[in-house]
C-alpha positions in Angstrom: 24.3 101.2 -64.6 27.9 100.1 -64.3 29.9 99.9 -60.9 31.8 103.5 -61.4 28.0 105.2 -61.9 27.0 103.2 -58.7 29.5 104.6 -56.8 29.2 108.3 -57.9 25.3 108.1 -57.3 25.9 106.8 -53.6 27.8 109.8 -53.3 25.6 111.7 -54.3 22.5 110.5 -52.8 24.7 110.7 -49.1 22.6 114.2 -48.4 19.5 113.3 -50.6 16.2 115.5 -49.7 14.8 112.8 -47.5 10.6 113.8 -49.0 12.2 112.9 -52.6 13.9 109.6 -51.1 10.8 108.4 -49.6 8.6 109.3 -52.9 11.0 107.1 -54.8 11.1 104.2 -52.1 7.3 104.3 -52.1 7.4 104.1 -55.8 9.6 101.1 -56.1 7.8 97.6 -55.8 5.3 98.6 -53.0 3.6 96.2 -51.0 0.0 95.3 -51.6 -2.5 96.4 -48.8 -3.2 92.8 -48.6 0.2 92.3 -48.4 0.8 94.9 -45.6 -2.3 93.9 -43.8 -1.3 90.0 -43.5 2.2 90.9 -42.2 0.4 93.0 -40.0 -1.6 90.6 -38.5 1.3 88.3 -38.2 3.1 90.7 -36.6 0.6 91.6 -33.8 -0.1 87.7 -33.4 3.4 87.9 -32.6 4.0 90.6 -30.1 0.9 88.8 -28.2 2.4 85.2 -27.7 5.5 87.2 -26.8 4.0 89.5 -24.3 2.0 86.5 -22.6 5.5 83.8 -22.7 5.6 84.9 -18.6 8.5 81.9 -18.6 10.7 83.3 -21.6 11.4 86.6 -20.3 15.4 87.2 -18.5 15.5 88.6 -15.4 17.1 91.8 -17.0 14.1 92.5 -18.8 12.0 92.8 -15.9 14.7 95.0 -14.4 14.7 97.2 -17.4 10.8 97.3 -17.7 10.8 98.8 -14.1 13.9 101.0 -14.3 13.3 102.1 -17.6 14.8 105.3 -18.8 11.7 107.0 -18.6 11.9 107.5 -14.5 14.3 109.4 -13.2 15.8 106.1 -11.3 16.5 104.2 -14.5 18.1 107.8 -15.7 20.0 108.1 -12.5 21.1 104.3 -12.3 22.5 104.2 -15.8 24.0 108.2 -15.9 25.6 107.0 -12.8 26.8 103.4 -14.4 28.5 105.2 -16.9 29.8 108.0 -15.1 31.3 105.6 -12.1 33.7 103.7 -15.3 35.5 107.4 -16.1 35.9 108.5 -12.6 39.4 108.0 -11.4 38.8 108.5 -7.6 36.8 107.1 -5.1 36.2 110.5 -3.3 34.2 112.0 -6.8 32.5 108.5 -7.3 31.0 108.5 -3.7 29.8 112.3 -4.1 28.2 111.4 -7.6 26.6 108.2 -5.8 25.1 110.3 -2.8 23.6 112.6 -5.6 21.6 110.4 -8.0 20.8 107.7 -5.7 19.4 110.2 -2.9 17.2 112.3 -6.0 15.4 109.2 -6.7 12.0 108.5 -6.1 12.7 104.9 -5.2 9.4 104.2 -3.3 7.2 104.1 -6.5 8.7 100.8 -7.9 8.0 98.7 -4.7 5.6 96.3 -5.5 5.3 96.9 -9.5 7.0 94.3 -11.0 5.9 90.6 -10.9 10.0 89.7 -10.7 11.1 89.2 -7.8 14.4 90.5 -9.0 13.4 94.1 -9.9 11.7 94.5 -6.8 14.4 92.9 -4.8 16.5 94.8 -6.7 15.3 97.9 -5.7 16.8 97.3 -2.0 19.0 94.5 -2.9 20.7 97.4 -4.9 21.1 99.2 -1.9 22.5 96.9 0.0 25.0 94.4 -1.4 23.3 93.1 -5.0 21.9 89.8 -2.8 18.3 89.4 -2.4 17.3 90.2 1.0 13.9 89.8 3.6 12.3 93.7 4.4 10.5 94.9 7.0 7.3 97.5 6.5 9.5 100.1 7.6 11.3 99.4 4.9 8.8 98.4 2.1 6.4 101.7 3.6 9.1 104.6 4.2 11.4 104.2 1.4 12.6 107.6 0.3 13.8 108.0 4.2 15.3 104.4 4.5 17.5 105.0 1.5 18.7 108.4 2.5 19.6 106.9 5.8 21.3 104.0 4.3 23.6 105.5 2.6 24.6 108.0 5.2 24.8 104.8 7.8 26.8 102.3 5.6 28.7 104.9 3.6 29.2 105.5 -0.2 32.0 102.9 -1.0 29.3 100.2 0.1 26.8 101.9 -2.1 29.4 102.2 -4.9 30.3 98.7 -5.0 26.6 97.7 -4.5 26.0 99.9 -7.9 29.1 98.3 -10.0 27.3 94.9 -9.1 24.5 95.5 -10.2 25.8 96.9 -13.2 28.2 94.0 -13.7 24.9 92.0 -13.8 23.3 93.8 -16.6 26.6 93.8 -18.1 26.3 90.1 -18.2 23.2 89.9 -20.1 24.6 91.8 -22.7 27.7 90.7 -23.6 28.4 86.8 -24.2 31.6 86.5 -22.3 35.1 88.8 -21.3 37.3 86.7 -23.6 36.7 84.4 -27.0 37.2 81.4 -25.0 34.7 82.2 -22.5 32.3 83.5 -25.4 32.3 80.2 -26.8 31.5 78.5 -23.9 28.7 80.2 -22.5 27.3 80.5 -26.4 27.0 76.4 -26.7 25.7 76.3 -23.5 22.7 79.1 -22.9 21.4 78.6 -27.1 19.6 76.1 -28.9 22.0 73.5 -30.3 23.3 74.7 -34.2 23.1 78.7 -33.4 25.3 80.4 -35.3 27.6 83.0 -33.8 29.0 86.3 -35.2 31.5 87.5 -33.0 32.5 91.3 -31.8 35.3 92.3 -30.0 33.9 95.1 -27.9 35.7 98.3 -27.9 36.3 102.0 -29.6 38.0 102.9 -32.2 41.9 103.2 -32.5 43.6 106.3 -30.9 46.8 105.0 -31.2 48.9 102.9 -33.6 49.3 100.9 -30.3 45.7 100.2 -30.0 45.5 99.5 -33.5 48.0 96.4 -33.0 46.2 95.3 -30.1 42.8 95.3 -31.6 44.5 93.8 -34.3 46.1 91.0 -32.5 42.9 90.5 -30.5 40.9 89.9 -33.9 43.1 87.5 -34.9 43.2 85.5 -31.3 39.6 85.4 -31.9 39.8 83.8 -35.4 41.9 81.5 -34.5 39.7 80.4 -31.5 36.5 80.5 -33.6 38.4 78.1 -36.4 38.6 75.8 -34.2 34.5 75.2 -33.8 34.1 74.9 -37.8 32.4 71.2 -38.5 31.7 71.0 -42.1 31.8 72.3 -45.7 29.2 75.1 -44.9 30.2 78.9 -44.6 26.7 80.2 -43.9 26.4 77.6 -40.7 29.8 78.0 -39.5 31.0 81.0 -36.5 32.3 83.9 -37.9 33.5 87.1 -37.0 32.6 91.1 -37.5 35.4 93.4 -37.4 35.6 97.2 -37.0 37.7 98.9 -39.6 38.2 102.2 -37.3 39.9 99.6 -34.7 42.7 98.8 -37.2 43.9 102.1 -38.1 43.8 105.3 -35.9 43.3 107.9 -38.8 40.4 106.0 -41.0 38.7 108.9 -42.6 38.7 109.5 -46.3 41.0 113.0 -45.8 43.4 110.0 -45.4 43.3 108.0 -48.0 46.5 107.2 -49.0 47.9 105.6 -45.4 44.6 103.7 -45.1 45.2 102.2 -48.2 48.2 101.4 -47.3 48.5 100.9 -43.8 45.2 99.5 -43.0 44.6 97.7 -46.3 46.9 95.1 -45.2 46.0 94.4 -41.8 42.5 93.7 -42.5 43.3 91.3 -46.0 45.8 89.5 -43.1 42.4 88.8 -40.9 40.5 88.1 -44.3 43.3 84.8 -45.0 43.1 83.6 -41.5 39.3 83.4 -41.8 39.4 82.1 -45.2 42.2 79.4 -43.9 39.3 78.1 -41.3 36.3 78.4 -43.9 34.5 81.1 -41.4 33.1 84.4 -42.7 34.2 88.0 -42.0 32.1 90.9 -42.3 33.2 94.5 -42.1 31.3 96.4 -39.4 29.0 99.1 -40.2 30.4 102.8 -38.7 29.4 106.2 -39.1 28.4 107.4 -42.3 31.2 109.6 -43.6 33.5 106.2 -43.5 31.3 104.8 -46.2 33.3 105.6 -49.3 36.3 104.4 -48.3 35.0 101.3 -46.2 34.0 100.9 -50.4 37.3 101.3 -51.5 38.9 98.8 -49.2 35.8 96.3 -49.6 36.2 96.2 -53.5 40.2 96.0 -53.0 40.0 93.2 -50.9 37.2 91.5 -53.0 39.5 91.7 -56.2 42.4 90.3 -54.1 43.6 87.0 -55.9 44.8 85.8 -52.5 41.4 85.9 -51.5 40.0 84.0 -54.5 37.2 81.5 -53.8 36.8 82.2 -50.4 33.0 82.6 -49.9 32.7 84.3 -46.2 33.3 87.7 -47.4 31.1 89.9 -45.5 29.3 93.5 -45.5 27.1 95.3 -43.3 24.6 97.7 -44.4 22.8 100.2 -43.1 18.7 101.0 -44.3 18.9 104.0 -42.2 21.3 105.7 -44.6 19.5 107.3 -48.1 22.0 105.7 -50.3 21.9 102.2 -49.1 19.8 100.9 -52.3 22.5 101.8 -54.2 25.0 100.6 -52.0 23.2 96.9 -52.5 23.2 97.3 -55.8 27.0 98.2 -55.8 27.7 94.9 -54.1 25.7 93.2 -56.1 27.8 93.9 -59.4 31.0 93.7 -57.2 29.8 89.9 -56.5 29.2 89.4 -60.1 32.6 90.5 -60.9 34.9 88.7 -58.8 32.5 85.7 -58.5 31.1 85.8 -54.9 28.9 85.3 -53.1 29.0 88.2 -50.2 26.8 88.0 -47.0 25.3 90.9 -46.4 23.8 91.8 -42.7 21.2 94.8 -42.9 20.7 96.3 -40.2 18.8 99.8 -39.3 21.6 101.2 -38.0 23.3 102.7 -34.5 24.4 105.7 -35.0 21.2 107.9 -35.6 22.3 110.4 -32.6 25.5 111.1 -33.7 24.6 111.4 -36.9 22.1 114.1 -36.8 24.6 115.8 -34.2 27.4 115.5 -36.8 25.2 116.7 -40.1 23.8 120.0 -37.4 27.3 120.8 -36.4 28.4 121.1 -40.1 25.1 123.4 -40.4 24.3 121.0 -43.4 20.9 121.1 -45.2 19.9 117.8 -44.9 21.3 114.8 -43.1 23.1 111.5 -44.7 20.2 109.4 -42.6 16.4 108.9 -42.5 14.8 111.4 -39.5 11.4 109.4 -39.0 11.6 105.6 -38.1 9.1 104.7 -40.7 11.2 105.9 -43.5 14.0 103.5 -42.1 11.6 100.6 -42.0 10.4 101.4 -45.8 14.3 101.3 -46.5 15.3 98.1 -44.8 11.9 96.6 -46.5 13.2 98.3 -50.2 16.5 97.0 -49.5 15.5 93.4 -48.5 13.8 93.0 -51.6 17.3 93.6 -53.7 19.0 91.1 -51.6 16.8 88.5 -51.8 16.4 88.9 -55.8 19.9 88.2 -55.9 20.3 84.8 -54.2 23.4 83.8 -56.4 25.2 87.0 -55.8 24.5 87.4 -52.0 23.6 85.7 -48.7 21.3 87.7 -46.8 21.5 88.5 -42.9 18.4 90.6 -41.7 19.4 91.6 -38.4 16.4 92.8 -36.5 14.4 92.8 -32.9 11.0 94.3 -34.8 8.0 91.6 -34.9 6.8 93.7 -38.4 10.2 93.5 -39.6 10.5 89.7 -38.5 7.2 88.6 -40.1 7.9 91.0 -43.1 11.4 89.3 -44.0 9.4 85.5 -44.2 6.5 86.9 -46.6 9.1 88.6 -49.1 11.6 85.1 -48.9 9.1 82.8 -49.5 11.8 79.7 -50.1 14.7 81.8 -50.9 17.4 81.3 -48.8 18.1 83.9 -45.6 19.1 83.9 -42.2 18.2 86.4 -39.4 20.4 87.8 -36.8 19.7 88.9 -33.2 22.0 90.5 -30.5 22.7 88.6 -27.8 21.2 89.3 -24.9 17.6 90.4 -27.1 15.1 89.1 -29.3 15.1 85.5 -28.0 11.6 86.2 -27.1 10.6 86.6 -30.5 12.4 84.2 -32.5 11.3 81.6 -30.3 7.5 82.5 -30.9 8.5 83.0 -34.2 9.7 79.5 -35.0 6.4 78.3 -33.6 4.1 79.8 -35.1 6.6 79.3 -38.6 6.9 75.9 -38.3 6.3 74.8 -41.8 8.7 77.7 -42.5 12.5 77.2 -41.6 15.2 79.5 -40.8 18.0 79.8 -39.3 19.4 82.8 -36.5 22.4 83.9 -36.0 23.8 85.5 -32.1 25.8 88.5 -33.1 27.9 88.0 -29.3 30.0 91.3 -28.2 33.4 89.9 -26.5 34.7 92.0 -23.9 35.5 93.6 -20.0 32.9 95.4 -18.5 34.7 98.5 -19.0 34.1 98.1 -23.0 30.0 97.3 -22.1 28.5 101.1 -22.0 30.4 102.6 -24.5 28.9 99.7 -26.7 
């Protein structure tokens, strides 16, 4: 099947009956139940060593284990998180305060947690984000001290007490509020060699204004990360992901014609200053009705002759979308054509929500994305497959946080050459069990490190 066939059966498989996508997926180079039940194994051996690593864990994820959003205080804490960054005044943020903070039930975390953070937390919160020494009155008649805390000390305490807190978790997540700063907390809080994929935190364009700023910002950042290359080697260098919807305000397909022309431009621009420093640059992964022409510009830019030999070419795709086999395929024969190699990060993807919204509001039959998480996972391990069998063509990225997933990837690679990818701020945990209990095996991770203010952090 040629390219042009590729690309008319990705459009049509976008809305695929999802029963007839699985039969095929099922269909198509199974796994063995020996297979299935080794990775299994693995996997469980895994999440064990993980779970009992008392030392590994970050203070956030206690924090999060307590305040979950299965209470109503983890709801309440992050509704209000969110709600406290689009609130203009002090007066509406101090009457939201003294209504999610007095509903909770705060009493029934004392005690729970074996970090002293979450449970200092829990009044530290309160009070002024510093731990603090508590009296029984305290520890034994919560749900009144609280109440009378905030009605004693006043909501702008309280506020600033919760933007603290939140600037803390904030902290976890994203590697730093500039590229400079990324960098430097990156070589410091890793493992020596880590590899870095950097994100500049923000939404899309709404203005040709924002699109030059995000622009500009990309290519501050490129210049910044060229400056940590040592070497010949792409695949071990820094690089870069950027968001096509932050270059252009009107990227949709109804506009074809300016995006190629408008848009086209601004990313090839990025694409030579990452190429001048040897670093790769991957186009982000966004909702699904940008797919076909995040295509078009991919292939355009990979037949540029300005961009000839330049290996760091990247793509991110999605196994939570029906089409995505063909999509690998598709950049498969667009490597062999222009003779690349492309890295290619799959990832599930991060838009399920919106999608289903999106497919209900247009009262469409089916919907462009897997509904059950299982079919995802048969996807990503389908699609893995097809990457790996095509190790001169591409260089493949599995991004994931899932032990199955993890210990799935390292059965199908065998020596074949990979890399995995992790956010920052997650799956340390597991890649460090998993490089000790692969230690014959080796691999390398990659950090994909959001850059940004606060502000950005919850929209992310």
């Amino acid at each position: 099947m040629n390219q042009t066939q590729l690309r008319d059966k990705i459009r049509r498989a976008t809305h695929q009956n999802e029963h007839q996508a699985v039969t095929q997926l099922l269909h198509s180079n199974p796994l063995s139940s020996t297979d299935r039940d080794n990775i299994l194994s693995d996997a469980r051996e895994l999440v064990t060593n993980c779970r009992t690593d008392k030392n590994s864990s970050g203070t956030l994820d206690a924090f999060l284990l307590e305040f979950g959003l299965s209470n109503a205080e983890g709801v309440a804490l992050m509704c209000l998180a969110e709600a406290l960054l689009r609130v203009p005044d002090a007066l509406t943020a101090d009457r939201l305060i003294a209504e999610k903070i007095q509903g909770g039930n705060w009493a029934v975390h004392s005690g729970k947690s074996e970090s002293l953070f979450v449970n200092a937390s829990t009044w530290g919160l309160m009070l002024t984000g510093q731990l603090v020494s508590l009296d029984k009155e305290i520890t034994q008649n919560t749900n009144h001290w609280v109440k009378r805390l905030t009605s004693t000390l006043g909501e702008p305490v309280i506020r600033a007490a919760v933007m603290q807190a939140m600037k803390i978790m904030g902290g976890q997540y994203v590697l730093g509020r500039n590229i400079t700063e990324g960098l430097k907390r990156g070589t410091k809080h890793n493992d020596p060699g880590t590899r870095f994929s950097f994100d500049m935190l923000g939404e899309g364009a709404r203005t040709e204004a924002d699109a030059a700023q995000y622009l500009n910002a990309y290519g501050t950042a490129i210049d910044q990360i060229g400056t940590t290359v040592s070497g010949d080697s792409i695949t071990c260098a820094n690089g870069i992901s950027v968001k096509l919807s932050a270059l252009h305000p009107r990227y949709f397909f109804a506009q074809h014609r300016a995006v190629m022309t408008e848009l086209l431009p601004r990313i090839k621009q990025l694409c030579l200053q990452a190429a001048q420093y040897n670093i790769g640059l991957s186009i982000d992964a966004e909702e699904a009705y940008r797919l076909d022409i995040s295509l078009d510009i991919f292939e355009a830019l990979a037949k540029d002759k300005d961009l000839e030999g330049w290996q760091g070419f990247g793509f991110v795709l999605q196994a939570y979308q029906k089409r995505a086999p063909d999509t690998a395929k598709w950049l498969i024969g667009l490597a062999r054509q222009t003779r690349r190699r492309i890295m290619v990060r799959l990832v599930k993807g991060a838009y399920w929500d919106a999608e289903i919204k999106h497919a209900q509001e247009l009262g469409l039959e089916s919907y462009p994305v897997f509904t059950r998480k299982p079919n995802t996972d048969l996807c990503y391990q389908h699609c893995a497959g097809i990457l790996l069998d095509a190790q001169r063509e591409v260089y493949p990225q599995f991004a994931t946080h899932n032990a199955y997933t993890a210990c799935m990837i390292l059965h199908l690679a065998g020596e074949r050459e990979f890399e995995f990818q992790r956010l920052h701020g997650m799956g340390h945990i597991l890649y460090a069990q998993l490089k000790k209990s692969s230690a014959n095996k080796q691999f390398a991770v990659r950090v994909y490190a959001p850059i940004g203010n606060h502000k950005d952090l919850l929209p992310y």
